[in-house]
C-alpha positions in Angstrom: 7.1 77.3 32.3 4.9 75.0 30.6 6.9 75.1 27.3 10.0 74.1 29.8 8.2 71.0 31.1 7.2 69.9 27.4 10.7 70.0 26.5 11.8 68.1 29.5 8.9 65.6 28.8 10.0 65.4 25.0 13.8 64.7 25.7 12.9 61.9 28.7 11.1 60.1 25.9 13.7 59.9 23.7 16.5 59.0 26.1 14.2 56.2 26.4 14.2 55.5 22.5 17.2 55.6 22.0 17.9 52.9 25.0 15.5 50.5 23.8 16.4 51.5 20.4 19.9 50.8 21.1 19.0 47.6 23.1 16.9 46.1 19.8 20.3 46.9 18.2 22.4 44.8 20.6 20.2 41.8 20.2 19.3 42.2 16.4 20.9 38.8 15.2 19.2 36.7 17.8 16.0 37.6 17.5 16.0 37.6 13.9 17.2 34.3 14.3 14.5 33.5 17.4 12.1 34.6 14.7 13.3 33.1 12.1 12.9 29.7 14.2 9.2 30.7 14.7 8.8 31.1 11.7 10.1 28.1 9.7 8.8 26.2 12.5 5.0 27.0 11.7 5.2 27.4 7.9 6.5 23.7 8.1 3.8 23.1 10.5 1.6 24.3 7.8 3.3 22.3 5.0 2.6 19.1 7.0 -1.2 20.6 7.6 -1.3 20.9 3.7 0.5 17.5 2.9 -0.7 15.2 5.7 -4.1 13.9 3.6 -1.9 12.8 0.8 0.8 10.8 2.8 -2.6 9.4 4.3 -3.8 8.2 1.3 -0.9 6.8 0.3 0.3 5.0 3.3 -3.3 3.4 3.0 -2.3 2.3 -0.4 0.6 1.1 0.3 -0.6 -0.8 3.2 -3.5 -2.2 1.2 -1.5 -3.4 -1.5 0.8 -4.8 0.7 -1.4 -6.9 2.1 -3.9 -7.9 -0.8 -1.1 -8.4 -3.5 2.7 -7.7 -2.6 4.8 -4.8 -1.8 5.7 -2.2 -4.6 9.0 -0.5 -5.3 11.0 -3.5 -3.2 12.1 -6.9 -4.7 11.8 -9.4 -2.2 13.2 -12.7 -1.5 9.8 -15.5 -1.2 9.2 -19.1 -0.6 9.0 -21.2 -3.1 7.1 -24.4 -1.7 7.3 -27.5 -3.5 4.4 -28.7 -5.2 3.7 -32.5 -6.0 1.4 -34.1 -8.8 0.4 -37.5 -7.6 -1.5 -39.6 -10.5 -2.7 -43.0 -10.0 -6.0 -45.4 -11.1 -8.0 -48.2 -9.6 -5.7 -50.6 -11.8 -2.4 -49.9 -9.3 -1.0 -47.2 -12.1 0.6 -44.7 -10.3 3.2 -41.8 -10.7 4.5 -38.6 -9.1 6.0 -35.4 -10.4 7.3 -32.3 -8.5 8.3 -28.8 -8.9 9.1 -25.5 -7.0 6.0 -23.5 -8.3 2.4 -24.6 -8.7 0.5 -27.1 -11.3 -1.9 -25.7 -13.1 -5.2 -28.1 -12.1 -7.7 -29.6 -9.4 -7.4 -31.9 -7.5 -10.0 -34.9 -8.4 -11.0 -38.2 -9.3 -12.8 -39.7 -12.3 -15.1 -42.3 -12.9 -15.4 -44.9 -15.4 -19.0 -47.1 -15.5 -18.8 -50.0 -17.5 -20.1 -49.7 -21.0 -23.3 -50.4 -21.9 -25.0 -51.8 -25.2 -28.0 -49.5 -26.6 -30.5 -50.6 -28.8 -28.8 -48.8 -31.7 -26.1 -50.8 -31.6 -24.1 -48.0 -30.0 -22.2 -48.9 -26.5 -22.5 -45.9 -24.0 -20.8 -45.0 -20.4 -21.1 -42.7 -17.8 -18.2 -40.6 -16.7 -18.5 -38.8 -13.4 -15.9 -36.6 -11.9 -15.8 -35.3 -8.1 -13.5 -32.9 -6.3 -11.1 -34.5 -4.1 -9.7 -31.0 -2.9 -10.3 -32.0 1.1 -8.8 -35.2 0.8 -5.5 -36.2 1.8 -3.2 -38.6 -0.6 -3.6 -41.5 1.7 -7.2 -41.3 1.3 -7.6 -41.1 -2.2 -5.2 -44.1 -2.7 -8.4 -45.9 -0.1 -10.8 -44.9 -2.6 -8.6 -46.0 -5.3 -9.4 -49.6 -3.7 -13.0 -49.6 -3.3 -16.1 -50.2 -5.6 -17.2 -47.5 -7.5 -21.0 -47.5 -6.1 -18.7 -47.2 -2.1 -16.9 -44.2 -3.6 -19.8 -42.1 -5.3 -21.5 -42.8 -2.0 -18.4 -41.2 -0.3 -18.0 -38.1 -2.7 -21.6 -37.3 -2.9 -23.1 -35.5 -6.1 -20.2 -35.5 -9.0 -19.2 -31.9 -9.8 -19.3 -32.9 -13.9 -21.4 -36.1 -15.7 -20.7 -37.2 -19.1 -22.0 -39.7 -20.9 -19.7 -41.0 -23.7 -21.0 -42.9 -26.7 -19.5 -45.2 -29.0 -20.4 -47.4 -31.6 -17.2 -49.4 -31.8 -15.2 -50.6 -28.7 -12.4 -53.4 -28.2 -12.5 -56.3 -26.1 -10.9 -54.9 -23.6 -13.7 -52.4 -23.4 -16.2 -54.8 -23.1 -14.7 -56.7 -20.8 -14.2 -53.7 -18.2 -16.6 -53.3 -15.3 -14.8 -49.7 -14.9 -12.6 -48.1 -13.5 -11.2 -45.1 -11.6 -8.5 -42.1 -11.9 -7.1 -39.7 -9.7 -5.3 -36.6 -9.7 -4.0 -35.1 -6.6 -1.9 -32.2 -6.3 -0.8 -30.5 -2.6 2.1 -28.8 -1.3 4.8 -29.4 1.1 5.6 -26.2 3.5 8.3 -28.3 5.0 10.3 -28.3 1.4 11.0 -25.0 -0.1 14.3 -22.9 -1.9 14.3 -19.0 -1.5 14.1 -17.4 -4.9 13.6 -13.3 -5.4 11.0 -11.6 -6.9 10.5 -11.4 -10.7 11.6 -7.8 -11.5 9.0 -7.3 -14.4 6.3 -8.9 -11.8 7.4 -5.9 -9.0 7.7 -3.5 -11.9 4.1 -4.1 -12.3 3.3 -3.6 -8.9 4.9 -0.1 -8.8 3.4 0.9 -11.7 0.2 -0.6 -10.0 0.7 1.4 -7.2 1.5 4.8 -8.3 -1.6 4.9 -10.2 -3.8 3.9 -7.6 -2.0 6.4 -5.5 -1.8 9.3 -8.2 -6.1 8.7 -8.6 -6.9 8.9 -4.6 -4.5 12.1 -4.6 -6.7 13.5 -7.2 -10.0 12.5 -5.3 -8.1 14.5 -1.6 -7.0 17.9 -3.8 -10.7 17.6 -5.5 -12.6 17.0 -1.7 -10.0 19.4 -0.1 -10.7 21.8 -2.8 -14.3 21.7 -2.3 -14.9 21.5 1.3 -12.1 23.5 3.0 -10.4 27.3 2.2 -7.1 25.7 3.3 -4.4 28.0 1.2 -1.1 27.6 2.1 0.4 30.3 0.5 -1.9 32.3 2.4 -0.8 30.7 5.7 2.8 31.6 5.1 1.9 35.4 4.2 -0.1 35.8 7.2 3.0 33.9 9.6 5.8 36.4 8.2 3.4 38.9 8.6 2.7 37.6 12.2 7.1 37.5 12.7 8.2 39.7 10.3 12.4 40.0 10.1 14.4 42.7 12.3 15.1 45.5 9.7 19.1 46.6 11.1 19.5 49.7 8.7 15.6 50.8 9.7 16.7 50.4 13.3 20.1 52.2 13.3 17.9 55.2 10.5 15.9 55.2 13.7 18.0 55.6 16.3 20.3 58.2 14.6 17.1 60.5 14.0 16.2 60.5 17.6 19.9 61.0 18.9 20.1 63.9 16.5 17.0 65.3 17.5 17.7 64.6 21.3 21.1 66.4 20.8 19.3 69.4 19.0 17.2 69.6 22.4 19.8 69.2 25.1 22.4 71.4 22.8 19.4 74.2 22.9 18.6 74.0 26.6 22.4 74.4 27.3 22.3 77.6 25.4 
């Protein structure tokens, strides 16, 4: 009797096995698919986990040199303001020239005293120069019209003194109480032509950039390296591990053991 029940036990269970195995049969494709989806899903999850500090560092890069110097890899189109040179002197000399890209000098006036005889027979003068970057045009040609002693006591303490020396001077020279000259240069943001980019100047930049770029990648795989066990080989192991792929053949190997063996039974039982 008890021999009987085991049997009856022992076939129940795999009527059962073979349903489910049967059922894992009929939905094979989609959920190899399901965890196929699962799967890519995390490993790319993973690849971003493993990436992410680099794209970090060089968005920052990027954004930095943006902003401090120019953009790499992209030649843009830029403003290029027009840039005066105004020259003119305390004897009603003056003269203007103009460009679309900067002069090369400072704005500022210079001094002539009158020259001076020394008891060596040598003539000397003092030559002062002051900044006139925070003064407007109009206001140097005011300057330009005053005493020397008014304007020193406008410009403060020269930025450069010289005293010049000579033991030989014309007429003229003599004759001269001094005199001044001024050099302005500004820019007009009202007046300006579009011109692109110099391609060896972006060139540069790029170059700039990867570099920068390529050394604070080095100094995230060297902190990485030393602070975290991040692998990410590892990580993909243990996800198809975690959602391994449906095995069909292993399945239907499976399911024709037990329906053999669960014919063997019933065929016996009906003997």
């Amino acid at each position: 009797m008890k021999k009987k029940d085991d049997s009856y036990v022992l076939v129940n269970k795999l009527s059962e096995d073979i349903k489910e195995l049967e059922g894992k049969l009929k939905t094979v494709n989609k959920d190899n698919l399901k965890l196929a989806s699962i799967r890519n899903i995390r490993i790319f999850g993973r690849f971003i986990q493993m990436v992410a500090p680099y794209l970090v560092a060089a968005a920052l890069v990027f954004t930095a040199q943006s902003f401090l110097i120019d953009i790499p890899f992209y030649q843009e189109d830029i403003k290029s303001y027009k840039n005066y040179m105004v020259n003119l002197d305390s004897k009603g000399v003056i003269s203007y020239q103009d460009k679309y890209e900067d002069f090369d000098g400072a704005s500022e006036i210079t001094i002539y005293s009158k020259w001076e005889k020394e008891d060596d027979e040598f003539y000397s003068r003092t030559i002062r120069i002051y900044s006139l970057r925070d003064y407007s045009i109009d206001e140097i040609k005011e300057f330009i019209n005053k005493d020397t002693v008014t304007v020193e006591d406008i410009l403060g303490e020269a930025k450069k003194e010289i005293k010049e020396h000579k033991n030989i001077i014309t007429e003229e020279e003599l004759n001269d109480n001094g005199y001044m000259e001024a050099v302005k240069y500004y820019e007009d943001t009202d007046d300006f032509i579009i011109i692109q980019q110099e391609a060896g100047l972006n060139v540069a930049l790029t170059i700039l950039y990867l570099l920068i770029t390529f050394g604070c990648e080095i100094g995230v795989a060297k902190f990485r390296y030393d602070v975290s066990d991040f692998s990410f080989s590892s990580k993909v192991k243990a996800i198809k591990r975690k959602y391994p792929k449906i095995d069909r053949k292993l399945l239907e190997k499976k399911l024709n053991i037990k329906r053999q063996t669960y014919n063997r039974l019933v065929g016996g039982k009906n003997e």
